[in-house]
C-alpha positions as CSV (number, residue, x, y, z in Angstrom):
1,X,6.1,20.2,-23.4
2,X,9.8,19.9,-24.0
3,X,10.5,18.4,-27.6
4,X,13.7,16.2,-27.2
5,X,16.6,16.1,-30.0
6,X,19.5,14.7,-30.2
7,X,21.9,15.0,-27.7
8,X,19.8,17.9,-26.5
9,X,16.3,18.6,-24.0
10,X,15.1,22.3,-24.9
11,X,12.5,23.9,-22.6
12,X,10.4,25.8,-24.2
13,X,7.6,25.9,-21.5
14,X,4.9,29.6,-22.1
15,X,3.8,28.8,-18.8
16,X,3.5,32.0,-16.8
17,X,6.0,32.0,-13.7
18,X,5.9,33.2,-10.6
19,X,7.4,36.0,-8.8
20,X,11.0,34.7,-9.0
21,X,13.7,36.4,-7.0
22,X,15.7,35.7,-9.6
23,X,17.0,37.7,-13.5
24,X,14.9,36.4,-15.8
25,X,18.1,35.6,-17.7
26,X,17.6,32.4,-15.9
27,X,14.7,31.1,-17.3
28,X,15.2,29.5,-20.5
29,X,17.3,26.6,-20.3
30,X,19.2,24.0,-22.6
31,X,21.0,21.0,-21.9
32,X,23.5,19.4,-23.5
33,X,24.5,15.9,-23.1
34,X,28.1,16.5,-21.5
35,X,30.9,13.4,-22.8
36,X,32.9,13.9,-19.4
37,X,29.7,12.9,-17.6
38,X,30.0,9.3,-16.0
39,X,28.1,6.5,-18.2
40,X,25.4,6.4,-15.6
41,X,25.1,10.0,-15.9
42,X,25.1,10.3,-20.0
43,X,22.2,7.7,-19.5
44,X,20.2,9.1,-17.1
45,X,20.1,12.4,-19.1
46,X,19.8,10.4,-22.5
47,X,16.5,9.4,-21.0
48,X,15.4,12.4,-19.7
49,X,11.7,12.4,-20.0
50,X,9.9,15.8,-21.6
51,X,7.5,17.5,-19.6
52,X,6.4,20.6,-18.1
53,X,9.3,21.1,-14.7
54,X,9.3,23.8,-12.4
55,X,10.3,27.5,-12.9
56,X,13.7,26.2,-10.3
57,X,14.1,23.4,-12.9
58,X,13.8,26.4,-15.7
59,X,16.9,28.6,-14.0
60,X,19.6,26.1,-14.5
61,X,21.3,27.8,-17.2
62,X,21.2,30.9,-18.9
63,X,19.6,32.6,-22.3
64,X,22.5,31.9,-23.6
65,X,22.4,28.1,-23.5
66,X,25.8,27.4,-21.6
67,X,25.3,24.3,-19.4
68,X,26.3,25.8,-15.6
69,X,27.2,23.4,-13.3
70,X,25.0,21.6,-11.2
71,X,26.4,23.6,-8.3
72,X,27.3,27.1,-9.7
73,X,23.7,27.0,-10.2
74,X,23.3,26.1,-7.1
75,X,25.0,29.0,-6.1
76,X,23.6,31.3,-8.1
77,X,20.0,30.4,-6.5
78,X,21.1,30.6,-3.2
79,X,21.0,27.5,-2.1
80,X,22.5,26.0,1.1
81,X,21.8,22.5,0.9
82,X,20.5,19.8,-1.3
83,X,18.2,16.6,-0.6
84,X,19.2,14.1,-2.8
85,X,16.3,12.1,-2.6
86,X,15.0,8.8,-4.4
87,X,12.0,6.2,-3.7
88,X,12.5,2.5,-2.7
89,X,10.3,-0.8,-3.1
90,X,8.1,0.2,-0.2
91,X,7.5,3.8,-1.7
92,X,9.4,5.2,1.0
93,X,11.5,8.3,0.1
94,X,14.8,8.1,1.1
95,X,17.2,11.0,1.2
96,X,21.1,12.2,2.2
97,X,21.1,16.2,3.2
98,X,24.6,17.7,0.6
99,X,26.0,20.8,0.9
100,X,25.5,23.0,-2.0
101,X,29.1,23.3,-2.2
102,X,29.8,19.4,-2.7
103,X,27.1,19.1,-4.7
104,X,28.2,18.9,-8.3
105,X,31.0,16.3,-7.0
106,X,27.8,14.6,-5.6
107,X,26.1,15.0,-9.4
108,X,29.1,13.2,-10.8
109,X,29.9,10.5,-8.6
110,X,26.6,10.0,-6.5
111,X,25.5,9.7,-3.6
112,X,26.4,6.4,-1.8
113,X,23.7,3.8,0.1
114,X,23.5,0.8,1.9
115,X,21.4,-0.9,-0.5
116,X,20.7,-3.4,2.6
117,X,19.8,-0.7,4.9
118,X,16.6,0.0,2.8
119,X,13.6,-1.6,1.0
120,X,16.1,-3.0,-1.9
121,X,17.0,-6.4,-2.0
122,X,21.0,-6.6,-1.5
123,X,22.9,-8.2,0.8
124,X,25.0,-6.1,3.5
125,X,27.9,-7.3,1.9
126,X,26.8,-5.4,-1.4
127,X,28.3,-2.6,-3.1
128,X,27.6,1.2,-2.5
129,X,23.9,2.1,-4.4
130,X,24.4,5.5,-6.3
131,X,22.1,8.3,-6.4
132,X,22.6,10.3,-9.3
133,X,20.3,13.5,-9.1
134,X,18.3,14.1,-12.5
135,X,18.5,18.1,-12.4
136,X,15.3,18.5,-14.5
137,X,13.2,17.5,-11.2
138,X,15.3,20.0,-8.7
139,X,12.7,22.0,-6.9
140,X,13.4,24.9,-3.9
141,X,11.5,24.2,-1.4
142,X,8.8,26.4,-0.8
143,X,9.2,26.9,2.9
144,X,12.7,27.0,3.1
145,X,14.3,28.1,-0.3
146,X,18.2,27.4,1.2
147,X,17.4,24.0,0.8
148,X,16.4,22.3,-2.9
149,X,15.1,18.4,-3.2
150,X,16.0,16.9,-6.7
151,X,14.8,13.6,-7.8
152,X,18.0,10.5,-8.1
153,X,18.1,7.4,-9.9
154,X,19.6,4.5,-9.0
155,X,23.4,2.9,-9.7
156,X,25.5,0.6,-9.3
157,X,29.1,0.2,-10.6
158,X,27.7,2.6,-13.3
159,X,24.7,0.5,-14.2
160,X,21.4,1.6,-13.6
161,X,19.8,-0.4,-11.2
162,X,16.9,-2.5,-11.9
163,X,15.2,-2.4,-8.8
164,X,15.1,1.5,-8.9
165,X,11.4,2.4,-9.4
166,X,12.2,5.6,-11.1
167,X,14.2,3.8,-13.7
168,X,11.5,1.3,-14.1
169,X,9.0,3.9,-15.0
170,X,11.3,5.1,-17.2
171,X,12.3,1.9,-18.9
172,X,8.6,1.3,-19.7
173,X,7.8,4.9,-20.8
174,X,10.9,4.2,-23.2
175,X,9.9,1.4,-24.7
176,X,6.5,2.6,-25.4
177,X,8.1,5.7,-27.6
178,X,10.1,3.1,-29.5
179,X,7.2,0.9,-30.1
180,X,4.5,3.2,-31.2
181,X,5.9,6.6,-30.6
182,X,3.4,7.2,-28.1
183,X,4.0,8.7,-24.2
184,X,1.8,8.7,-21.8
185,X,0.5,11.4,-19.3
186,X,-1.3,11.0,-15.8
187,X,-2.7,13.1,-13.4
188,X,-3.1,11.2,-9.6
189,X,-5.6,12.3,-7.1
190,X,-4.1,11.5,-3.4
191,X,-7.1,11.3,-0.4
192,X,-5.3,11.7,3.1
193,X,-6.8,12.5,6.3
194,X,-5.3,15.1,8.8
195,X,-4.8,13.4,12.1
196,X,-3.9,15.0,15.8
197,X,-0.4,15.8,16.4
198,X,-0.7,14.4,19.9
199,X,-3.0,11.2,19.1
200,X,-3.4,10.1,15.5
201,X,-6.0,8.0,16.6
202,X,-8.0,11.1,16.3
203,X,-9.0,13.5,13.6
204,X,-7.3,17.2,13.6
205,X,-10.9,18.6,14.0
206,X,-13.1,17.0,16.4
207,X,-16.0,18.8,15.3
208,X,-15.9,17.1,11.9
209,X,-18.4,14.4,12.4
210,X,-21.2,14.4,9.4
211,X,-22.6,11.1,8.3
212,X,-22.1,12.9,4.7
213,X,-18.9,15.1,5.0
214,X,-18.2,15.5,1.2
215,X,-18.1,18.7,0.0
216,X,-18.9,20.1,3.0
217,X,-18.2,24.2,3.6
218,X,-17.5,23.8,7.3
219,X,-15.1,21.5,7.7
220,X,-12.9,22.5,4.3
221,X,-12.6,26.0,5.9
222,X,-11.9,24.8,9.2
223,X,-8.5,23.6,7.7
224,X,-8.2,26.6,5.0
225,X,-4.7,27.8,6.7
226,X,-3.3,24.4,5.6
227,X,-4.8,24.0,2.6
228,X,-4.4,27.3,1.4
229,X,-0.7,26.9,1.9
230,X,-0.5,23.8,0.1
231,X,-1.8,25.3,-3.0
232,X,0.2,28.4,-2.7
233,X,3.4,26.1,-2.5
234,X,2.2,23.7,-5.3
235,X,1.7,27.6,-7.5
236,X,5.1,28.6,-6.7
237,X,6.8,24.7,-7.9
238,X,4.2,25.5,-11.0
239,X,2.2,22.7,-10.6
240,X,-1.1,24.6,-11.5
241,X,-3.4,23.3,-8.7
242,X,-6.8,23.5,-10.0
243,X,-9.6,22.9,-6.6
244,X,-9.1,21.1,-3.3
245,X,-12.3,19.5,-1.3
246,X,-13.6,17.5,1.7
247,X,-14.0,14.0,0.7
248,X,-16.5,11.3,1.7
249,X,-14.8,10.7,5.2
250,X,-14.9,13.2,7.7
251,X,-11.1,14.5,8.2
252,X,-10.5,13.9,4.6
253,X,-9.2,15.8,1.6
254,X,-7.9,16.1,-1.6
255,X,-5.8,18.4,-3.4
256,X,-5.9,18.3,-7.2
257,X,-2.9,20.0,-9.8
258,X,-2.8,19.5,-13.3
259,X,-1.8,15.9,-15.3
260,X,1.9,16.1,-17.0
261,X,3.9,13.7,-18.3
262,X,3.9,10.3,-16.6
263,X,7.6,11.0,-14.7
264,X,6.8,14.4,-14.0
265,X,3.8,14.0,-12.2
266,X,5.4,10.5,-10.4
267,X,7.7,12.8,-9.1
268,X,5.5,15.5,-8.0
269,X,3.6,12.9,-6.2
270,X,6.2,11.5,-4.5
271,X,7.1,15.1,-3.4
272,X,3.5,15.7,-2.8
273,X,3.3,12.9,-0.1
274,X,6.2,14.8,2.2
275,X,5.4,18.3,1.4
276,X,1.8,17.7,2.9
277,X,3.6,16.3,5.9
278,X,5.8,18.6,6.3
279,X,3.0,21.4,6.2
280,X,0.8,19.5,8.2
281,X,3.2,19.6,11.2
282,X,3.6,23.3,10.6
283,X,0.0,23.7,11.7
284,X,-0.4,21.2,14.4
285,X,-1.6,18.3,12.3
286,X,-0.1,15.0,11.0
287,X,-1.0,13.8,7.5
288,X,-1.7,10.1,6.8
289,X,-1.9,8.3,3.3
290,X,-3.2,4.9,5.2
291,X,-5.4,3.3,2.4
292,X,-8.1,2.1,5.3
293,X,-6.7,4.3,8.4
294,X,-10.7,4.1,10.3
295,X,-12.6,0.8,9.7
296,X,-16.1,2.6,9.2
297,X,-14.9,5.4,6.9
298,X,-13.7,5.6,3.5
299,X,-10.7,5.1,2.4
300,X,-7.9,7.1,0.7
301,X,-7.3,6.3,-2.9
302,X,-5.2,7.9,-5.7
303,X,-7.0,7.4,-9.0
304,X,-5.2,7.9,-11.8
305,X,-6.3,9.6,-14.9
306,X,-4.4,8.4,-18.2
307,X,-4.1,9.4,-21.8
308,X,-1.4,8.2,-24.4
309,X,-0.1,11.2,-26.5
310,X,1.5,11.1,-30.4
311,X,4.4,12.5,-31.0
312,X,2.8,15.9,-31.7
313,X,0.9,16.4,-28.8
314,X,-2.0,15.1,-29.9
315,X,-4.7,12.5,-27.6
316,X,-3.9,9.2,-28.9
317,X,-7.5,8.0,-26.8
318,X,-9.5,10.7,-28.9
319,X,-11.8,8.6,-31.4
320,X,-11.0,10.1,-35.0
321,X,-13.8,10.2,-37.5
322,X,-15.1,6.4,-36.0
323,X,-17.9,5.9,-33.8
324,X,-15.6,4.5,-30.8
325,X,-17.2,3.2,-27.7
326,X,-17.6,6.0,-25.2
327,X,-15.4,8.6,-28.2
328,X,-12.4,6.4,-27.5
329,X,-9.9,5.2,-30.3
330,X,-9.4,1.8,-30.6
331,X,-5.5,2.5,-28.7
332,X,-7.6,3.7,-25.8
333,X,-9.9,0.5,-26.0
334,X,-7.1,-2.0,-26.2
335,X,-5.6,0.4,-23.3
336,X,-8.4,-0.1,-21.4
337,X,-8.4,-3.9,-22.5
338,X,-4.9,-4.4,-21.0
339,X,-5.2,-2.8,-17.6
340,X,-9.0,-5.6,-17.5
341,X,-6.5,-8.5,-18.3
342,X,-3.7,-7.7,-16.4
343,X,-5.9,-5.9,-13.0
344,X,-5.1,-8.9,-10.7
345,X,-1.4,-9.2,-11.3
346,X,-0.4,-5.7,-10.5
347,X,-3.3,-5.7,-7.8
348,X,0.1,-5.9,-5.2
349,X,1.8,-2.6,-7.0
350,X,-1.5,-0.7,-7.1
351,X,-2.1,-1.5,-3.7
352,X,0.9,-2.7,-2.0
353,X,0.0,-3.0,2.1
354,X,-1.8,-5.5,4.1
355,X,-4.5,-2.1,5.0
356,X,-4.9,-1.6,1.4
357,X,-7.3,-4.4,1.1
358,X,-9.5,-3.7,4.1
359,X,-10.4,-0.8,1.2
360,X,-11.0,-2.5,-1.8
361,X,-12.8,-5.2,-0.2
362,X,-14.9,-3.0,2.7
363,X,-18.6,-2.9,3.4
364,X,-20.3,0.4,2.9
365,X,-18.7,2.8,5.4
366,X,-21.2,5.6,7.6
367,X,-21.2,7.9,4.0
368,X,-23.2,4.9,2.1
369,X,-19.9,4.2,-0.4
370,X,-16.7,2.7,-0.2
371,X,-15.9,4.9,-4.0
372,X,-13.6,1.4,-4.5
373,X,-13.7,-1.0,-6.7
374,X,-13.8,-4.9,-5.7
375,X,-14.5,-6.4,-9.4
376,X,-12.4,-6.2,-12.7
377,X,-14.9,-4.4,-15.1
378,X,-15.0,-0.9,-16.7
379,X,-18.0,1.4,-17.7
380,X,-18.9,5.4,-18.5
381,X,-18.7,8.1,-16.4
382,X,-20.1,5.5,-13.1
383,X,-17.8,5.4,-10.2
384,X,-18.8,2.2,-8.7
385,X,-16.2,0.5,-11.6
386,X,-12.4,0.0,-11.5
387,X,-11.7,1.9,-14.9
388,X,-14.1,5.0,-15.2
389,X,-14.3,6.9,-19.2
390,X,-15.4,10.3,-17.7
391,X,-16.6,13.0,-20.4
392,X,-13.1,13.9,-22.1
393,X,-11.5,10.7,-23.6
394,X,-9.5,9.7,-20.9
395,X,-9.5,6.9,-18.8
396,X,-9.8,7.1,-14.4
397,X,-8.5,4.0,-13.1
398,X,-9.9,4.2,-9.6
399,X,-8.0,0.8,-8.1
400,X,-4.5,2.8,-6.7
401,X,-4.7,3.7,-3.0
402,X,-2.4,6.4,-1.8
403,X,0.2,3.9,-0.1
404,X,1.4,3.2,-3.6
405,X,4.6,3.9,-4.6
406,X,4.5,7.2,-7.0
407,X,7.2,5.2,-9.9
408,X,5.9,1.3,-9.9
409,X,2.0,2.3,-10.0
410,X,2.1,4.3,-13.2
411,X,4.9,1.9,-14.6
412,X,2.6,-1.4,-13.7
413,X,-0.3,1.0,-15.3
414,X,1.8,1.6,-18.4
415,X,3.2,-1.9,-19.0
416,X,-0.4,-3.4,-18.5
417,X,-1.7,-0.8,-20.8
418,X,1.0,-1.7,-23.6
419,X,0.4,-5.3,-23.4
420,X,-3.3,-4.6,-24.3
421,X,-2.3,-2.4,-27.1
422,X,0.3,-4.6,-28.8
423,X,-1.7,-7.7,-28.3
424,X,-4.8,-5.8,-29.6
425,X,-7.2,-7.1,-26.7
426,X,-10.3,-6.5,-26.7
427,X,-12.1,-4.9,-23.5
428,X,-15.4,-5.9,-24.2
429,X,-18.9,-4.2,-23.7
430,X,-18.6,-1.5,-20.8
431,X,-21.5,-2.3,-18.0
432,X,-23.2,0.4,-17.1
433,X,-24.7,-0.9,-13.5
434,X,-24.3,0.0,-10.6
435,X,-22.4,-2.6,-9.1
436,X,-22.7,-2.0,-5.5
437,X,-26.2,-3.3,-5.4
438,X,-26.5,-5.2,-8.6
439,X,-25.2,-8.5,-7.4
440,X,-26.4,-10.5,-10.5
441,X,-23.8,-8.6,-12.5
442,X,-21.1,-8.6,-10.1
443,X,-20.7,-12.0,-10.1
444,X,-20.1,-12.0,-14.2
445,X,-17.0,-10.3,-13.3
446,X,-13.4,-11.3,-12.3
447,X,-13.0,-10.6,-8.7
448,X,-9.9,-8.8,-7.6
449,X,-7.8,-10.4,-4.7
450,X,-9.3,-10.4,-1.2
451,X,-5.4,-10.0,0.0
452,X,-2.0,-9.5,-0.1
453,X,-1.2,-12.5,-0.4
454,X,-3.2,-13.4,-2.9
455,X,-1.8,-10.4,-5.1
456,X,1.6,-11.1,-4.7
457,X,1.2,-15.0,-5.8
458,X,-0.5,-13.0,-9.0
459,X,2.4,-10.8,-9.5
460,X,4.8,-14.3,-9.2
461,X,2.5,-16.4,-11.5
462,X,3.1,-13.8,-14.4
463,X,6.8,-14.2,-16.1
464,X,5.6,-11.9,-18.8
465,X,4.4,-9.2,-16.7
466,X,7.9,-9.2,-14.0
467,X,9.8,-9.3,-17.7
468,X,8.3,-6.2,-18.8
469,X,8.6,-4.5,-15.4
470,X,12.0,-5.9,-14.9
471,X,12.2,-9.1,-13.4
472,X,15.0,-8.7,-10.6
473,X,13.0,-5.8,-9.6
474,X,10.0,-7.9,-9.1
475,X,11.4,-11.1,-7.8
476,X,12.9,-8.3,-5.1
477,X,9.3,-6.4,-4.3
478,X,7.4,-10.0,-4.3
479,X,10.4,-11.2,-1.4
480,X,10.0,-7.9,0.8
481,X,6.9,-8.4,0.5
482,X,6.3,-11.7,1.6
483,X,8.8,-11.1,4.3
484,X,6.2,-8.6,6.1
């Protein structure tokens, strides 16, 4: 973790790095606020979020704690060129290729945008939207280390923007820490299939046609090359990737890394998403996140693993010295009881397209299970629920699909979450059915919606909800949306 102080963010990450071609003068880092910085700039870094970055992130500076410049580092890496990149409403990255060389003019002034040209709601008479890079995200990329991508928050007329995602995760991760001193951590699991290059109609391997591809040897080492890659890359960026598998669809996989904190691994999903494009087409394939790309096969969800940590590290979900329900702590309960109260308003967030609800809401597919949930309810370690309490005191909220956007799914998680734990509400008994068949106790439960539409009129309907997200950001999202 990196402990924050005043005025200052100290890495002090153990984690063993790779082969850098780099001195390893350049790993320890510091970084102090700078008072020359731009106001959007002092506050971006003032909010700087602690978490375990990559080794790049850890060469900014030398042992000797002297800030370098945004592009003498730069520099001293070998970098050519810098993506400043940043996510909009839609989820869609969006990006302007700098020279390293203009880059630290870039850092303090930002990169401009047509706020109308994208998924944000502004006129095209608006003013320039500024992307300000957040250096503790910049990553090299792993197949071409002349280039770097670095994370950007929003501004305008040195304001942060409100409909900026990122800065909406990180408005909610703040106000947690200044409520009850707690941050939360989360670790996504992204499905995608892996499509023809010439007809994404069709899978990348033909010969992958089992009724019940999970797991399955064949298949997973018919695309080794790419996923071998992927997890060399994801070791390099110090991710830790742990396994990678064939999911229940045939042409489908997952790639798992290890849970950080909430804005670290938002980011890292967000990079995630391209990076597996952008290796896919290096081996003949395209890559598609599609929540319900083949009617008669399973979808592609990101579940989302969440804990809430104390200011010392410690699992805020662990049940001390109390018999809690399923060895969860009464935070973890009311948690759990927020995200059941709040499932249908940020139904639209969690699953923001039109296709994401021909998953939630599908028949059994050719495997025998959709793995989705269509009901509000909660239960042990029993995957036909929407929030899932596997062995360790977490909680698996198995409702995301991988079309959501990496920054407003975990900030509608986290704001849902910490409604349930200031109001104290109560989750109720878990069930422990199996709610694909029994139909009896389906219909006890709240449905969620059977469509976008339906979601988005949730969203609207809850004042409280788009105030604690930010309510120009939602009144924006609930417009574009609708527009579609």
């Amino acid at each position: 973790m990196q402990p924050e102080a005043k005025g200052l963010l100290v890495d002090l990450s153990c984690r063993r790095l790779p082969r850098l071609r780099m001195p390893l003068r350049f790993v320890c880092r510091k970084f102090p606020l700078d008072s020359a910085l731009l106001p959007c700039q002092r506050w971006n870094m003032a909010q700087g979020i602690a978490g375990r970055r990559s080794p790049t992130h850890r060469m900014l500076s030398s042992s000797s704690g002297n800030l370098e410049s945004f592009g003498d580092s730069l520099k001293t890496m070998g970098v050519q060129s810098v993506l400043f990149s940043w996510t909009d409403l839609f989820g869609v990255m969006r990006s302007k290729l700098v020279p390293a060389s203009k880059a630290e003019a870039m850092r303090k002034s930002g990169a401009g945008f047509a706020g109308h040209a994208t998924h944000l709601d502004y006129p095209p008479s608006s003013g320039d939207v500024l992307a300000i890079p957040d250096p503790s995200s910049l990553i090299l990329l792993p197949w071409n280390r002349r280039i770097a991508w670095v994370a950007c928050d929003l501004f305008m007329k040195d304001k942060p923007l409100e409909q900026c995602p990122r800065l909406a995760l990180k408005r909610a991760m703040q106000r947690v820490r200044e409520e009850r001193k707690l941050s939360m951590k989360t670790g996504v699991e992204l499905e995608f299939h892996l499509l023809s290059l010439e007809d994404a109609s069709k899978l990348a391997d033909p010969s992958d046609t089992s009724k019940k591809p999970c797991y399955s040897i064949e298949p997973l080492m018919k695309q080794k090359d790419f996923i071998i890659k992927m997890q060399e890359y994801m070791e390099s960026l110090g991710w830790n990737p742990y396994q990678a598998d064939h999911e229940d669809s045939v042409g489908q996989f997952e790639i798992n890394w290890e849970y950080d904190d909430a804005l670290v691994t938002a980011d890292r999903h967000a990079f995630f998403k391209w990076m597996a494009k952008e290796v896919a087409m290096q081996h003949g394939m395209r890559v598609t996140f599609m929540p319900k790309p083949f009617t008669f096969l399973t979808g592609n969800s990101a579940h989302v693993h969440v804990t809430m940590h104390e200011e010392d590290g410690s699992n805020a979900f662990k049940a001390r010295g109390e018999d809690g329900v399923l060895g969860l702590s009464e935070t973890a309960l009311h948690f759990c009881g927020g995200l059941l109260e709040t499932a249908g308003d940020i139904c639209c967030l969690t699953n923001p397209t039109v296709n994401s609800y021909k998953r939630i809401n599908a028949p059994p597919p050719t495997s025998g299970s959709s793995w989705s949930p269509s009901s509000i309810s909660w239960t042990g370690n029993n995957r036909t629920h929407m929030i899932r309490v596997p062995d360790a005191p977490r909680l698996e909220f198995r409702l995301p699909d991988s079309s959501s956007n990496p920054y407003l799914m975990p900030a509608a998680l986290l704001v849902a979450g910490a409604r349930g734990m200031r109001e104290r509400i109560d989750p109720g008994p878990p069930s422990m059915s199996n709610v694909y068949e029994d139909a009896q106790e389906k219909r006890k439960m709240r449905q969620l919606p059977l469509n976008l539409l339906d979601a988005l009129r949730n969203l609207e309907k809850n004042e409280s909800l788009q105030h604690d997200l930010g309510g120009e950001l939602c009144k924006a999202y609930i417009k574009l949306r609708m527009e579609q």
